[in-house]
C-alpha positions as CSV (number, residue, x, y, z in Angstrom):
1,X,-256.0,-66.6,62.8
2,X,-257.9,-65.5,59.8
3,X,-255.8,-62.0,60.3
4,X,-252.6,-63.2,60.5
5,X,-253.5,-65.3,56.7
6,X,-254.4,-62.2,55.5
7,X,-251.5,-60.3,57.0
8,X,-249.0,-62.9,55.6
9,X,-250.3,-63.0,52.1
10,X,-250.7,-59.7,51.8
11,X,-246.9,-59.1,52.6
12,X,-246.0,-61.9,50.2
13,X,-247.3,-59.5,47.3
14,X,-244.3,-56.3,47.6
15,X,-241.8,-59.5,48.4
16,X,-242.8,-61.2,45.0
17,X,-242.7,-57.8,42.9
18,X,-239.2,-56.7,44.5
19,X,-237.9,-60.7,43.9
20,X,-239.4,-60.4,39.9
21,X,-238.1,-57.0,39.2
22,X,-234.7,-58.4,40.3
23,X,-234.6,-62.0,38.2
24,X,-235.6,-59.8,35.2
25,X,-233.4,-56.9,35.9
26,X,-230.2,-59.2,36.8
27,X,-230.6,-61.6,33.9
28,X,-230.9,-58.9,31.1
29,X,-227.9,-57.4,32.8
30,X,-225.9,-60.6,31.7
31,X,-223.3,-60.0,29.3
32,X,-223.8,-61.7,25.6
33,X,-226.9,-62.3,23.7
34,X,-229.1,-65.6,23.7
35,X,-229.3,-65.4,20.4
36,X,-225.5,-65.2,19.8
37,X,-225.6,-68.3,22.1
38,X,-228.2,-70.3,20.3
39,X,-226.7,-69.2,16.7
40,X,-223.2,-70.4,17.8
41,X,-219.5,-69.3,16.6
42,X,-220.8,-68.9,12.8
43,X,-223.5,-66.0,13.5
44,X,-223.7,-62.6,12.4
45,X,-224.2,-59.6,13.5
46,X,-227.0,-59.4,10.9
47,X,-228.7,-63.2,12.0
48,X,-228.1,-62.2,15.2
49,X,-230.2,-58.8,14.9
50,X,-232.8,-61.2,13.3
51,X,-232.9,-63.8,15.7
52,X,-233.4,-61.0,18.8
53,X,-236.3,-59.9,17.2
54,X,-238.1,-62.3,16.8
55,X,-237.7,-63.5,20.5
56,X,-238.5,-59.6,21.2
57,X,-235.3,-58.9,22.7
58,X,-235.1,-55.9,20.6
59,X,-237.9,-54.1,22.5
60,X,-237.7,-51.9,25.4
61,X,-236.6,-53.6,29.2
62,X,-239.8,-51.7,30.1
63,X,-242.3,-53.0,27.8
64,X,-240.7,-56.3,28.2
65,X,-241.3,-56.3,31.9
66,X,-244.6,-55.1,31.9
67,X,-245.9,-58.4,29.2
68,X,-243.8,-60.9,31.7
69,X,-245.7,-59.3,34.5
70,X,-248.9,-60.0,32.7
71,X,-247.6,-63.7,32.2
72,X,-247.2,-64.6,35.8
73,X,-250.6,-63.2,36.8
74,X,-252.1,-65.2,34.5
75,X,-250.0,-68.3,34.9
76,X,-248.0,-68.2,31.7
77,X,-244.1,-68.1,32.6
78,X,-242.9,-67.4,28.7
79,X,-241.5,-69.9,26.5
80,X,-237.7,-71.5,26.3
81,X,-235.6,-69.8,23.5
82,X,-233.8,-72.9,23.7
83,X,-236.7,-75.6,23.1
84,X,-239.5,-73.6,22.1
85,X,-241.4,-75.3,25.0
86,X,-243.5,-72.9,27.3
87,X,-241.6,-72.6,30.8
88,X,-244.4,-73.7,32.5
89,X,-244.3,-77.2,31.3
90,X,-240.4,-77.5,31.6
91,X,-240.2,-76.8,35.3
92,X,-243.5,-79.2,35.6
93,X,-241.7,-81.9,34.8
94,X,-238.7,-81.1,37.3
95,X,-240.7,-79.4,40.1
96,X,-241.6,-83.5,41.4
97,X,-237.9,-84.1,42.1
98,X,-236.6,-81.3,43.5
99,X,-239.7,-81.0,46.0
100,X,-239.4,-85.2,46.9
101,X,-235.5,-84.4,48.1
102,X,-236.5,-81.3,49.6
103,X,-239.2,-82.8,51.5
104,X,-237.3,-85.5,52.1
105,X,-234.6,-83.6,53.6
106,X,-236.5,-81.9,55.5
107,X,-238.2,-84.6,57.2
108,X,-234.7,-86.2,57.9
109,X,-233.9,-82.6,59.5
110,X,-236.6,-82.9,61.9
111,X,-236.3,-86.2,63.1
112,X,-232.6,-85.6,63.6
113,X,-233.0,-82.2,64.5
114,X,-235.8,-81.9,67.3
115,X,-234.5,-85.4,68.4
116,X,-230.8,-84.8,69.0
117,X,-231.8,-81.1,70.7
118,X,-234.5,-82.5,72.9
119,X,-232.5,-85.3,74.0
120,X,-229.3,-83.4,74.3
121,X,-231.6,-80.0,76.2
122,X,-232.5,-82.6,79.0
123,X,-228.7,-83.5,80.0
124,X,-227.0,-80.0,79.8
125,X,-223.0,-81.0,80.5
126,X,-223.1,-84.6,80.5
127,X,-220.9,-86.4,78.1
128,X,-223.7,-87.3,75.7
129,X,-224.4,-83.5,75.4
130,X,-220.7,-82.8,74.4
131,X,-220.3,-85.8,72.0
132,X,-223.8,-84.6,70.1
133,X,-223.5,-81.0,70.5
134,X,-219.4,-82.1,68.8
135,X,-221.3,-83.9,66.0
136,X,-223.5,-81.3,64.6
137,X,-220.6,-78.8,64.4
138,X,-219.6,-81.8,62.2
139,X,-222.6,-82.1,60.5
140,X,-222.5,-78.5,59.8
141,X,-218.8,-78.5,58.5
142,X,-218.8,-81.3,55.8
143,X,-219.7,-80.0,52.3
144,X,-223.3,-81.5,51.1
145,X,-221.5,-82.8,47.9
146,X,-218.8,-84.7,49.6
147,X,-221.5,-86.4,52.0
148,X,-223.5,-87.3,48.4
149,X,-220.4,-89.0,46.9
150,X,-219.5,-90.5,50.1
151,X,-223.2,-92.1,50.7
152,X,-222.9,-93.3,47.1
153,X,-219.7,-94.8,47.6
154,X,-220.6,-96.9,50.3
155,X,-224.4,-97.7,50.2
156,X,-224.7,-97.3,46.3
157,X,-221.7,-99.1,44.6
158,X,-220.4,-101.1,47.7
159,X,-223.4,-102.5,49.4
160,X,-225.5,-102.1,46.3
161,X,-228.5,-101.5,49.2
162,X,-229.5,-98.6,46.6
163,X,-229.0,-98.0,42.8
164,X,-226.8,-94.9,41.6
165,X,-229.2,-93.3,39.4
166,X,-233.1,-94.2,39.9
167,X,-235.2,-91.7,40.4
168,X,-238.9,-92.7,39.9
169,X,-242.0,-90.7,40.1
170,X,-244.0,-91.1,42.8
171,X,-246.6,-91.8,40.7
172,X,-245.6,-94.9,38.9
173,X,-243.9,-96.7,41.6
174,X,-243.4,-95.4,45.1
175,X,-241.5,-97.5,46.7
176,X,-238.9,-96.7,43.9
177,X,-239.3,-93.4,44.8
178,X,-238.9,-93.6,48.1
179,X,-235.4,-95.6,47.0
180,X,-234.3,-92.7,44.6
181,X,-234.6,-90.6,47.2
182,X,-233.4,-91.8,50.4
183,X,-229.6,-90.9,49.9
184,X,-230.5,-87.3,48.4
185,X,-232.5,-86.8,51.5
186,X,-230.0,-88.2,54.4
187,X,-227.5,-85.7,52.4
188,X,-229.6,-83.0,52.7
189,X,-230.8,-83.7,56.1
190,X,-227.9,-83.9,57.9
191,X,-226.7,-80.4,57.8
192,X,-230.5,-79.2,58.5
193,X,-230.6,-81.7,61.1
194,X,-227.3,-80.5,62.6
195,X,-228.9,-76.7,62.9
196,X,-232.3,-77.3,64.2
197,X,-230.7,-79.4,66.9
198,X,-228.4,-76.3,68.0
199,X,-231.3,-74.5,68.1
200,X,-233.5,-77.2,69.6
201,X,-231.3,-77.5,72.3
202,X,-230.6,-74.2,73.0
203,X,-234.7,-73.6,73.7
204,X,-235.1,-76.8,75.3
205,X,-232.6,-75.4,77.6
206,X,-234.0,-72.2,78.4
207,X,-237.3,-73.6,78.6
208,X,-236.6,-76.0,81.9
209,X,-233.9,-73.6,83.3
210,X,-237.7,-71.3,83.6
211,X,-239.1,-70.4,87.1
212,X,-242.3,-72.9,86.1
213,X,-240.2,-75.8,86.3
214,X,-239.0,-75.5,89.7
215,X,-242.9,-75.4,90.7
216,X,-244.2,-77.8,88.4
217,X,-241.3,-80.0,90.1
218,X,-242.3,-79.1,93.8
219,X,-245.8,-79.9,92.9
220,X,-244.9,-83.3,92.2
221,X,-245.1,-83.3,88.4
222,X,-243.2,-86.0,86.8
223,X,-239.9,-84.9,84.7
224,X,-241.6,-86.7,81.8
225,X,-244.2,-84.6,82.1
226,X,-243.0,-81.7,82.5
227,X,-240.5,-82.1,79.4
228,X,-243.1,-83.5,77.3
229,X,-245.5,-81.1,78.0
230,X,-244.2,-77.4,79.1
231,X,-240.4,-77.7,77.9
232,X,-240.7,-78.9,74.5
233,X,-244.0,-77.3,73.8
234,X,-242.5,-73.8,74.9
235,X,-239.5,-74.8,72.7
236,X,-241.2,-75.2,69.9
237,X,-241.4,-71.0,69.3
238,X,-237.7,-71.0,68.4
239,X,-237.6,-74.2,66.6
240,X,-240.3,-73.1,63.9
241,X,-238.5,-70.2,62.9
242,X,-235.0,-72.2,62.9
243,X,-236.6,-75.2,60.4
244,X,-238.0,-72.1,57.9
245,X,-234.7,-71.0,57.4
246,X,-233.5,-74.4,57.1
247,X,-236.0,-75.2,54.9
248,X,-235.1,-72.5,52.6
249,X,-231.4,-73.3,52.8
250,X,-232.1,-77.1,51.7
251,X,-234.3,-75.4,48.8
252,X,-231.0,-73.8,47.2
253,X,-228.5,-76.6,48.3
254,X,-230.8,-79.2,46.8
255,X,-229.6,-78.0,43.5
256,X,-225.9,-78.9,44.3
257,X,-227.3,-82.6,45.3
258,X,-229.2,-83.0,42.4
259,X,-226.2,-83.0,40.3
260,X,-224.6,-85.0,42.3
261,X,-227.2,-87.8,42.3
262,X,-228.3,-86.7,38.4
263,X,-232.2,-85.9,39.6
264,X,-234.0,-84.6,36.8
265,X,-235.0,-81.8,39.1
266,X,-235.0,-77.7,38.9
267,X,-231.5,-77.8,39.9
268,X,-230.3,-79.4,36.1
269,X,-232.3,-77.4,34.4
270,X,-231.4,-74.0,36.3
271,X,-227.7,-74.8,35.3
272,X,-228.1,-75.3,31.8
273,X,-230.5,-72.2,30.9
274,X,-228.0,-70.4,32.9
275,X,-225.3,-71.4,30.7
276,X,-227.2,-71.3,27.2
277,X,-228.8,-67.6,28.6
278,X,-232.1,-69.0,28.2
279,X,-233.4,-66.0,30.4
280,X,-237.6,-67.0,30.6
281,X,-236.2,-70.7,32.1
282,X,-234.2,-68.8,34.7
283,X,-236.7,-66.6,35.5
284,X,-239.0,-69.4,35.4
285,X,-237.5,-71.3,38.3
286,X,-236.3,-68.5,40.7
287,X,-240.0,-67.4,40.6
288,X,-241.1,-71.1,41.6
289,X,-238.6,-71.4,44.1
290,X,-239.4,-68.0,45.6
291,X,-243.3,-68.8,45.6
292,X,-242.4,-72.0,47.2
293,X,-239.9,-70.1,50.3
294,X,-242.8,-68.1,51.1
295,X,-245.3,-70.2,50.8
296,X,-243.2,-72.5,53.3
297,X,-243.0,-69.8,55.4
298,X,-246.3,-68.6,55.6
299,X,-247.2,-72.4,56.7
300,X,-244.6,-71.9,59.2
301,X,-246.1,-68.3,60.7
302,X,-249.6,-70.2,60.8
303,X,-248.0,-72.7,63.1
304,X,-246.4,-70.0,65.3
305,X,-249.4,-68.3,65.6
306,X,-251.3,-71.1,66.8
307,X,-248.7,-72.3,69.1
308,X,-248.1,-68.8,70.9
309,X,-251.5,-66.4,70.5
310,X,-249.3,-63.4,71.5
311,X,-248.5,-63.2,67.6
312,X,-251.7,-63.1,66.5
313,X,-252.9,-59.7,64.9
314,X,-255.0,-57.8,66.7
């Protein structure tokens, strides 16, 4: 197992490089100038000029590159050229929410998920299967920020069972964290939900249609048993590498549901560097968000390796 850690983090390091040459290549490719944004309609080309260099933007792309390497090795992400604040600090305070709704989503993508697939694996053909297997291509269809408004609608201003805005750290008050985030996460969840259970069902499928089964069955093994045991374990293999996509998916889409439910989280902040060009923000969170993908995954391989030993390193 200790191989396979090794192996994983040691492919992380080419993905990271290729990821951070991108994010700085792309953003200095953007048309305009920060500083033209940040000086407004009354600048000149002369304050302009002036205002580049002293945010460096008159130096080389290569020697620019190189210092923002050095930053992220030693943990320093730049500084806003909006606020002046170091980028490091800004996504601190906005890393909490997005990773509460994407947890949160994520756990509502399981329990839907594995439970819809597993019970809908066990009755192939049966009218249950066909009216679940019809709901997740309906979960899979309806836009994330429709579901948002629509969950708002009903459970927010309707039944007032939650309030509108009201996100809370997890810190100061839990349970009014665990409020904040209970629509963001059913929003999110259902469209994960609705693909792991495809996928869920697909294996569980495969896995009691297996030659064991029959003998496991002619032994005299209960069907609980041998569900619980041999179909959903051997199901699992599939599963894992369905819910790391997923989980990267909810990663971006949790941007479009912040908005929606106005969470202070990476997804507000993303939007308006992108608009104002502040590039070391940008840069700032696609980073995060790719160190967070890959560290999700590697998580995810660990698991696989310890449910099936065949992809274990040698």
């Amino acid at each position: 197992m200790g191989k396979l850690i090794a192996y994983r983090l040691l492919f992380a390091v080419p993905q990271l490089l290729v990821i951070a040459v991108v994010v700085f290549s792309l953003t200095y490719l953007v048309p305009g100038s920060p500083a033209a944004a940040m000086l407004g309609a009354a600048a000149t080309p002369e304050s302009i000029a002036q205002v580049e260099a002293q945010m460096g933007l008159d130096r080389p792309a290569p020697e620019r590159f190189a210092e923002w390497i050095g930053g992220l090795l030693t943990g320093d992400l730049g500084t806003s050229f909006r606020s002046g604040v170091p980028v490091a600090e800004l996504l601190a305070r906005h890393v909490p929410a997005t990773l509460s709704v994407v947890a949160g989503g994520m756990l509502v993508a399981l329990v839907l998920g594995v439970g819809a697939g597993v019970w809908t694996g066990t009755r192939p053909g049966t009218p249950g299967d066909r009216v679940v297997t019809g709901g997740t291509v309906l979960g899979l269809a309806v836009p994330e920020f429709w579901l948002g408004l629509l969950l708002t609608t009903l459970f927010a201003v309707q039944l007032g069972w939650v309030p509108i805005v009201a996100w809370t750290p997890l810190t100061d008050d839990p349970l009014g964290w665990a409020r904040g985030i209970a629509l963001p996460s059913i929003t999110l969840g259902v469209t994960g939900g609705a693909m792991i259970a495809r996928q869920t069902r697909a294996a569980v499928v495969a896995s009691l249609a297996a030659p064991y089964t029959d003998t496991l069955t002619a032994a005299g093994v209960p069907r609980a048993t041998i569900v619980a045991r041999y179909g959903v374990k051997n199901a699992l293999v599939p599963v894992l590498a369905s819910a790391g996509v997923t989980l990267a998916i909810l990663i971006g889409v949790s941007f479009v549901v912040e908005k929606v439910f106005s969470l202070p989280g990476l997804g507000s902040i993303m939007l308006s560097s992108v608009i104002a060009q502040d590039f070391p923000v940008v840069q700032g969170v696609v980073m995060v968000t790719a160190v967070l993908v890959i560290a999700v995954n590697l998580v995810l391989d660990i698991c696989y390796g310890l449910i099936n030993p065949q992809a274990r390193p040698q």
